[in-house]
C-alpha positions as CSV (number, residue, x, y, z in Angstrom):
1,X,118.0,29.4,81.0
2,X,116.0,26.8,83.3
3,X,117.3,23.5,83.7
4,X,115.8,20.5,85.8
5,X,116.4,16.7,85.9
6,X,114.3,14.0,84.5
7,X,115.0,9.8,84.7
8,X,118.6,11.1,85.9
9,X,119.2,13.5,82.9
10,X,120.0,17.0,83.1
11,X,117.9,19.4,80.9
12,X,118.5,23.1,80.0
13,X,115.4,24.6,78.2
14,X,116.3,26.9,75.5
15,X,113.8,30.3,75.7
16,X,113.8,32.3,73.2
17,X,115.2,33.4,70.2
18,X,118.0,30.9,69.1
19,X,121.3,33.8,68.6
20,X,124.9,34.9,69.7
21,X,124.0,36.5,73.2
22,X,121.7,33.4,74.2
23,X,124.2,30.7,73.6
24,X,126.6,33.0,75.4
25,X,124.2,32.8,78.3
26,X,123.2,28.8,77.8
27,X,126.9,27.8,77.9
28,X,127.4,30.0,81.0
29,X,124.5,28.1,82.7
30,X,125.8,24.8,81.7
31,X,129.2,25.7,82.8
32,X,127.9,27.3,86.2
33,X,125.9,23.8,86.9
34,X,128.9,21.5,85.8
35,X,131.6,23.2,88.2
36,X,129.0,23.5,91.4
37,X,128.7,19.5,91.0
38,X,131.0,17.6,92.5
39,X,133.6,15.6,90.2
40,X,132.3,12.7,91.5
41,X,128.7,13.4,90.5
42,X,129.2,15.3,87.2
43,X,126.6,14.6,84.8
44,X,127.5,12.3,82.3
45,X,125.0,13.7,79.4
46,X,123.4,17.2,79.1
47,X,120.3,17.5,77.0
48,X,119.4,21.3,75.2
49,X,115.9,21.4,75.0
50,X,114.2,23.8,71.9
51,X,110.9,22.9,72.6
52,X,110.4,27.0,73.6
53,X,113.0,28.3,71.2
54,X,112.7,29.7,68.0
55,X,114.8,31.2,65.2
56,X,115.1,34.3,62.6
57,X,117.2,32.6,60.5
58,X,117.5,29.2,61.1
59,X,121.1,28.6,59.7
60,X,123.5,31.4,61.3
61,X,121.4,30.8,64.2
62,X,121.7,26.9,64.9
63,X,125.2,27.2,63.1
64,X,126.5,29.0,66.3
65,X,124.4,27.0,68.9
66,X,125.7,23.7,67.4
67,X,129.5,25.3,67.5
68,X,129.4,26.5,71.0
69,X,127.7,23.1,72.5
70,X,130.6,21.6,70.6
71,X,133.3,23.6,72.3
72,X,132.0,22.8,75.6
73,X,131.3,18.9,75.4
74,X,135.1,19.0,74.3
75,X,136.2,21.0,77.4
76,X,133.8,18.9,79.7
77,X,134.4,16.0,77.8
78,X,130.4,15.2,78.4
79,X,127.8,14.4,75.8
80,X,125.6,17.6,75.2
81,X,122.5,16.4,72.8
82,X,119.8,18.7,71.2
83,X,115.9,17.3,71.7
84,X,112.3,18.7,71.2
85,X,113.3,20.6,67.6
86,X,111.0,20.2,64.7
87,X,111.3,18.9,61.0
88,X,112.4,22.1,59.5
89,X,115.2,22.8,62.5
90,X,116.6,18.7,62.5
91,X,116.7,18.5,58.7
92,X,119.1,21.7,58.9
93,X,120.9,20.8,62.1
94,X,121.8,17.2,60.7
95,X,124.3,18.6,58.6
96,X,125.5,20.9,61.0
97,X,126.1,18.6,63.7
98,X,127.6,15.8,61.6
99,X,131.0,16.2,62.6
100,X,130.6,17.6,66.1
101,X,129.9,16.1,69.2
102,X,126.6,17.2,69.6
103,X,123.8,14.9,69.2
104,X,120.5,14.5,68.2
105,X,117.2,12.9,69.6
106,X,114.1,14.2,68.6
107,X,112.3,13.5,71.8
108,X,113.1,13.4,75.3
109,X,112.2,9.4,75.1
110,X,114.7,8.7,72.5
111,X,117.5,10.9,74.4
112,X,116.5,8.2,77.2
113,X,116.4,5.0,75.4
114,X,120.0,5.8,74.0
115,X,121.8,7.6,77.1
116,X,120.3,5.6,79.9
117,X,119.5,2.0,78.1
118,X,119.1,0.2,81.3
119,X,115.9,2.3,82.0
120,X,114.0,0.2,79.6
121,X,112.9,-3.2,80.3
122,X,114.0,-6.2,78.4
123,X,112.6,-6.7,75.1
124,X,111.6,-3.5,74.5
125,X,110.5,-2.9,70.9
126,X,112.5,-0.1,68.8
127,X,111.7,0.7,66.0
128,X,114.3,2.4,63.9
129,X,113.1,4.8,61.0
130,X,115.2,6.5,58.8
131,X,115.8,7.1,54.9
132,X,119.4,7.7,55.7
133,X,120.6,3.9,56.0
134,X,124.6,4.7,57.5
135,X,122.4,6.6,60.2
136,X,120.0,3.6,61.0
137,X,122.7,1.4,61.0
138,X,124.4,3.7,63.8
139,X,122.0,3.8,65.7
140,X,120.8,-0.1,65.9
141,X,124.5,-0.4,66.5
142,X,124.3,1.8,69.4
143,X,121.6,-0.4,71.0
144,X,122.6,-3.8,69.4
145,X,125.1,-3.3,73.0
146,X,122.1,-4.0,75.1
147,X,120.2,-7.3,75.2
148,X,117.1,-5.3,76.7
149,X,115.9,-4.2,73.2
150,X,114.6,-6.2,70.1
151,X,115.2,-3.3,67.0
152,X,113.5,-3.4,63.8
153,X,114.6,-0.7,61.1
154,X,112.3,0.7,58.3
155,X,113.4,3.2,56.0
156,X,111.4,6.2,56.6
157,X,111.0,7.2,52.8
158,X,108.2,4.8,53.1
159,X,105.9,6.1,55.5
160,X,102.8,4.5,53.9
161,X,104.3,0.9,54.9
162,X,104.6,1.7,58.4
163,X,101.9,-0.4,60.3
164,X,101.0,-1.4,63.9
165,X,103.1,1.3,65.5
166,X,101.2,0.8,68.6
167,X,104.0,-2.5,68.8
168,X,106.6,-0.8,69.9
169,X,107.6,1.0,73.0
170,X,109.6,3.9,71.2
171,X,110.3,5.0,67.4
172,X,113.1,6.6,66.9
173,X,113.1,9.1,63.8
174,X,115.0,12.5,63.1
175,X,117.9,11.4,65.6
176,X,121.3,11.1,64.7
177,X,124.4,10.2,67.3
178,X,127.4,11.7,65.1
179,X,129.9,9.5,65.2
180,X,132.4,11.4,63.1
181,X,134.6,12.6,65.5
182,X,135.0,8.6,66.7
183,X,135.8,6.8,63.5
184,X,139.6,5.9,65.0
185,X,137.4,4.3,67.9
186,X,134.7,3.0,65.9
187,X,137.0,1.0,63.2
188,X,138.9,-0.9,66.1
189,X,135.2,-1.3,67.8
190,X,134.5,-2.7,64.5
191,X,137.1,-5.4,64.9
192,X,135.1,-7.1,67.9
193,X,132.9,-9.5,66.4
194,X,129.6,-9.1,66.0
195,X,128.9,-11.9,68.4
196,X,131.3,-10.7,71.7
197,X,129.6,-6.9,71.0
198,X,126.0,-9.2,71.2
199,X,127.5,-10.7,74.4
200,X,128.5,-7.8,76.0
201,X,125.2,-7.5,78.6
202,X,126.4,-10.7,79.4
203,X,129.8,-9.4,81.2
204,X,127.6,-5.8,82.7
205,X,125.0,-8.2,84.0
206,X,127.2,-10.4,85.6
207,X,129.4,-8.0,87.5
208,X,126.3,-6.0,88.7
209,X,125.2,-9.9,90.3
210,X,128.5,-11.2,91.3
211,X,129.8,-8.2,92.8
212,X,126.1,-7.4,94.9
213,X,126.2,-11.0,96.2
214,X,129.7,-11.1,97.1
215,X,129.9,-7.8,98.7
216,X,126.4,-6.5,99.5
217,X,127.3,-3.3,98.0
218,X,124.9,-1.8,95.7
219,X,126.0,-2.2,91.6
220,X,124.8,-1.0,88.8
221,X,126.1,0.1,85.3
222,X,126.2,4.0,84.2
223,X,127.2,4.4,80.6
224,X,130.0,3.1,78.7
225,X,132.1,4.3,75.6
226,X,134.3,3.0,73.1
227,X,137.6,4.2,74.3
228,X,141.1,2.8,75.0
229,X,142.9,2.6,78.5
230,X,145.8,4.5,77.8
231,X,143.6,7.4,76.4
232,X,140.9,7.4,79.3
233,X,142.3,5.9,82.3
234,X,145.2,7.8,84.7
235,X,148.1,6.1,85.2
236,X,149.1,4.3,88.0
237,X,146.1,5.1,89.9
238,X,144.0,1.7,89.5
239,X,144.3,-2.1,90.3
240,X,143.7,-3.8,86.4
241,X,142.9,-7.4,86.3
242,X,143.1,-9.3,83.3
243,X,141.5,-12.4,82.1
244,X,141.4,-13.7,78.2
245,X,139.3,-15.4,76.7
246,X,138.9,-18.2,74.0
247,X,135.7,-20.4,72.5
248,X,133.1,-19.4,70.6
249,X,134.3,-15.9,71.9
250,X,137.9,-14.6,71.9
251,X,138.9,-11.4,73.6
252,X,140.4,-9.7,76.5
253,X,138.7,-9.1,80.1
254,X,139.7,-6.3,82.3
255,X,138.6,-5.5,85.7
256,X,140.1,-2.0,86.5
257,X,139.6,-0.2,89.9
258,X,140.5,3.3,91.4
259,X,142.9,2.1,94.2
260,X,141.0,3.4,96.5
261,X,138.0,2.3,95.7
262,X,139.4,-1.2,95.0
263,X,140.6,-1.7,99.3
264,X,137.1,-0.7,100.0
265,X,135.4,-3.2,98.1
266,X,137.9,-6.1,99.0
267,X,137.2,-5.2,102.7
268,X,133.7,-5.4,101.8
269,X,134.5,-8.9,99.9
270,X,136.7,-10.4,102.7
271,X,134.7,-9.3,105.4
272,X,137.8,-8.3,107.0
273,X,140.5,-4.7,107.6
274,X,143.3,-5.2,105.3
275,X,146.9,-3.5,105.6
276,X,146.7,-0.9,103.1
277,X,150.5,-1.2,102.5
278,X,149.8,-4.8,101.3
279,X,149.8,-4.4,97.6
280,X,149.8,-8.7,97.1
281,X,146.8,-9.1,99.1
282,X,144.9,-6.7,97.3
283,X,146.5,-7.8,93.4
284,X,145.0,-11.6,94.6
285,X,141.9,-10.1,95.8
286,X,140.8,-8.3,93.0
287,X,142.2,-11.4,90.5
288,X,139.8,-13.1,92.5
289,X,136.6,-10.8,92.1
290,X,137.8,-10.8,88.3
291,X,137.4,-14.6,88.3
292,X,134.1,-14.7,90.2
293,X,132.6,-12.0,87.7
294,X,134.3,-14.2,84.2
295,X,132.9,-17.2,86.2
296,X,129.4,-16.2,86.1
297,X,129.6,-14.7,82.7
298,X,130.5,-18.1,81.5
299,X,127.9,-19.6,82.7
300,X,125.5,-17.0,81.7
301,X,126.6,-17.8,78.1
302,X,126.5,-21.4,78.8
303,X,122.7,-21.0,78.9
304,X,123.2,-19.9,75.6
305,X,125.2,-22.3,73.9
306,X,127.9,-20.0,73.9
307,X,131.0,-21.7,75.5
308,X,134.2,-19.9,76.0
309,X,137.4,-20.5,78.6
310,X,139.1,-17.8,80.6
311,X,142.6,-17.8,81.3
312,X,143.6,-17.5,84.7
313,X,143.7,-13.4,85.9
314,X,146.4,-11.5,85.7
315,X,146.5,-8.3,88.1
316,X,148.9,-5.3,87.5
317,X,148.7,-2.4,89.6
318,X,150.2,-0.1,86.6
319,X,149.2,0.8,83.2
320,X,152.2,0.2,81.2
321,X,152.4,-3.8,82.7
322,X,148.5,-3.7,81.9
323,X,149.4,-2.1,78.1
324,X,152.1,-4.5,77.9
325,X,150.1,-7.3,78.3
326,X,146.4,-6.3,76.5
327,X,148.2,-3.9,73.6
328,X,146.9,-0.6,73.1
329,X,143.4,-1.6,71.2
330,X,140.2,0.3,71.9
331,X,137.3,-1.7,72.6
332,X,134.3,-1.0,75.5
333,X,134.7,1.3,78.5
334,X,131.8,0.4,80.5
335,X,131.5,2.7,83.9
336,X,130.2,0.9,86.6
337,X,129.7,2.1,90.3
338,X,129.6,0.3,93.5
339,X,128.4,1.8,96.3
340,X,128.0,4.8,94.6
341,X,132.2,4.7,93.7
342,X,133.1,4.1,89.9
343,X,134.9,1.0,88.7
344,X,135.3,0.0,85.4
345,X,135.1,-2.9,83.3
346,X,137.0,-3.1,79.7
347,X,136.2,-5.6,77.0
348,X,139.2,-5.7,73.8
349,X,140.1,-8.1,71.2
């Protein structure tokens, strides 16, 4: 199995005929590559491709791919997606995949638009086409967490009605991001409003600005998930600060990062060497970089006639205090790096 990397995703081109002994061999690949990365560069995403693969009988065959990619994105705990099949081949692996973790995107773009967003520039035209409506409405959700795009959807049973396709950047069509396997997630995601989701570039945007200006570390944002803290974050191993939030938006802010990381960047922030046995200094340093990132969120959202009021932070340097205080809800993990070291930030009700 070849694999190479393209945009910053990692690709594994299925040869062959699709059966038992090749999987055996693509999930030993996949494995081999995952454990010679370090931890702190392991993919997040890892894309089969079937654009050279081919298939005796298409059910047993893509039954048992789509069961051992499954097994490994649970042991890896990374996103493994399917691309480059054809009609026949996505119209039997829908089904198959539905309550898995594999994924679907019919083209390498697609894979793109949905597992590195920020790759696209703003107001990007999507267009969405799909008979199934749940589906569409999955994925417009998906994307609905990124102010770069501006999504229409069109029911694909209607091909005839599908003009001026030359409008948008990228169609997205026989895809589907099987969401099955999140539902508990996805119902408490569901009890954001539809309006703090819609905001949610707002908070990304501003910590990549606030953080590069106060620092002059290089920022950026990865990927995020919906998640909870308890489930995806160590304990006791990060600096959380805390800031709610009231207005025409109501939730709950968190700053979170590793410890380590976290004297780095205040160093960085302060200009200055800080005693790493003084746990105070860094709490009201990192409550402070919470309140410079809320502050220019606000006013982000000012500019949008969207006015809310944060609280004043509230830094724990343990997950029970933090769980005490926020609950146990999920909402968005977004994974952030600075300098090249992850940080996260964590929007809840």
């Amino acid at each position: 199995m070849e694999n190479y990397i393209n945009m910053g995703l990692v690709i594994f081109e299925y040869k062959g005929v699709i059966k038992k002994s090749q999987n055996a061999l693509l999930v030993r690949s996949i494995t081999t590559y995952i454990k010679s990365i370090d931890e702190e560069e392991k993919p997040e995403n890892i894309l089969v491709s079937l654009k050279s693969a081919s298939t005796l009988d298409h059910y047993e065959s893509l039954a048992l791919l789509v069961k051992a990619l499954n097994l490994l994105s649970k042991e890896y705990t990374i996103v493994i997606a399917l691309i480059h099949y054809d009609e026949t081949m996505y119209e039997i692996l829908k089904p198959l995949s539905k309550k898995t973790l594999v994924k679907l995107f019919k083209t390498f773009d697609i894979a793109r638009l949905y597992l590195k967003p920020y790759s696209y520039k703003k107001n990007s035209q999507v267009l969405i086409c799909d008979r199934d409506a749940e589906n569409a409405r999955n994925l417009s959700l998906k994307l609905s967490l990124f102010e770069n795009f501006i999504i229409t959807t069109h029911d694909a049973s209607e091909p005839d009605k599908l003009t001026n396709l030359k409008h948008y950047q990228i169609v997205v069509t026989q895809s589907a991001l099987n969401l099955d396997l999140e539902k508990h997630s996805n119902t408490n995601l569901l009890k954001l409003s539809k309006k703090l989701i819609s905001a949610l570039p707002f908070f990304m945007e501003s910590a990549v600005n606030a953080l590069e200006t106060v620092t002059e570390l290089s920022t950026f944002k990865s990927s995020h998930a919906v998640g909870s803290l308890e489930k995806d974050l160590k304990p006791d191993q990060y600096v959380y600060s805390i800031m709610k939030f009231r207005g025409d938006l109501e939730g709950t802010f968190v700053l979170i990062f590793p410890k380590e990381n976290a004297w780095i960047t205040l160093m960085a922030f302060l200009k200055e060497t800080i005693n790493s046995n003084d746990v105070e200094t860094l709490k009201d340093g990192i409550g402070e970089l919470c309140n410079i990132i809320t502050g220019s969120t606000k006013s982000a959202l000012s500019k949008r006639h969207i006015n809310i009021l944060f609280e004043i932070p509230i830094t724990f340097t343990t997950l029970k205090q933090t769980l005490a205080e926020i609950k146990n809800d999920n909402g968005i993990i977004i994974n952030m790096l600075l300098n090249n070291k992850p940080f996260y930030l964590f929007v809840t009700r």
